[in-house]
C-alpha positions as CSV (number, residue, x, y, z in Angstrom):
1,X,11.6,-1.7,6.9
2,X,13.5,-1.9,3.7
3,X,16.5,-2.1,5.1
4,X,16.1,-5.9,6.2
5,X,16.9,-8.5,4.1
6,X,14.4,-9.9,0.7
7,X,12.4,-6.7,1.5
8,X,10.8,-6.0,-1.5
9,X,8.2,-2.9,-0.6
10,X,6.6,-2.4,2.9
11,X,3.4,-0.8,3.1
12,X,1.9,0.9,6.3
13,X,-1.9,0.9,6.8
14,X,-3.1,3.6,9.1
15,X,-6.2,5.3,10.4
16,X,-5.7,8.7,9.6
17,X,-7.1,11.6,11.8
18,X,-10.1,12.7,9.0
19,X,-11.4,9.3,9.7
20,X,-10.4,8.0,7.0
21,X,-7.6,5.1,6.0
22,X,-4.2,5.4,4.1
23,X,-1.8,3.3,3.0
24,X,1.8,4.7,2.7
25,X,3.9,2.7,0.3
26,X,7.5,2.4,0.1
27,X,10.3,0.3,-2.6
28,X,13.6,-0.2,-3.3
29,X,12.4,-0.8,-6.9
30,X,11.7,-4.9,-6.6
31,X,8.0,-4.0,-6.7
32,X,6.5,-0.8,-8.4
33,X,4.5,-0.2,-5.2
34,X,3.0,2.9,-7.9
35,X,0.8,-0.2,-9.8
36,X,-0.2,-1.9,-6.2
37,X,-1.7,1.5,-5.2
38,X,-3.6,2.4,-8.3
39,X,-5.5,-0.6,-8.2
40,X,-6.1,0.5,-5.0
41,X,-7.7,3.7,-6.1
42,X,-4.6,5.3,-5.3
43,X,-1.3,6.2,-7.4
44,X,2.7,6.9,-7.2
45,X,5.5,5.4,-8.4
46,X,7.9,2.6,-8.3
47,X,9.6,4.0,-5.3
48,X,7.0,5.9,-3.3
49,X,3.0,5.4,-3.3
50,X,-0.1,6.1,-1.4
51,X,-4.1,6.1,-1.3
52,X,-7.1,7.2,0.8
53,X,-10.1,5.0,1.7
54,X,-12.7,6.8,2.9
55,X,-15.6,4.2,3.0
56,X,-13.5,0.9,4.7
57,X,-11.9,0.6,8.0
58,X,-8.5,-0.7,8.5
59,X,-9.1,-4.3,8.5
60,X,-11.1,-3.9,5.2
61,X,-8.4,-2.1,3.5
62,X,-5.4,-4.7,5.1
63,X,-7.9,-7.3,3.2
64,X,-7.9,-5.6,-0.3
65,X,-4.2,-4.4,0.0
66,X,-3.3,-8.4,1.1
67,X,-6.1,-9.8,-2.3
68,X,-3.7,-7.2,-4.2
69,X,-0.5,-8.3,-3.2
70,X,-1.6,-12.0,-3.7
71,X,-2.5,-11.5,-7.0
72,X,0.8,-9.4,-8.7
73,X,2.7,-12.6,-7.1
């Protein structure tokens, strides 16, 4: 995904097989995807992040990463 053009970061939201949901993060460095995930609960760095959400499903966790995103814009 990075490798198309203006891609910042891309971000992949799964279901993971504990049950739980992750979010794999991924950046060139035009976004510290590392501060998007810890305010997510999660951590990482400007290049590669995660986290685990154990309590949401997937749409619930596309919400909060999407109110995230919108507000580091």
């Amino acid at each position: 995904l990075l490798n198309f053009n203006d891609i910042k970061a891309s971000f992949v939201v799964g279901n993971r097989i504990d049950g739980g949901v992750g979010i794999s993060a991924r950046s060139e460095g035009g976004l510290d995807v590392g501060v998007t995930t810890e305010k997510l609960g999660g951590g990482g760095d400007i290049y590669n992040a995660a986290c685990l959400f154990n309590d949401l499903n997937i749409k619930e966790v596309e919400s909060e990463l999407i109110k995230v995103l919108n507000e580091e814009e």
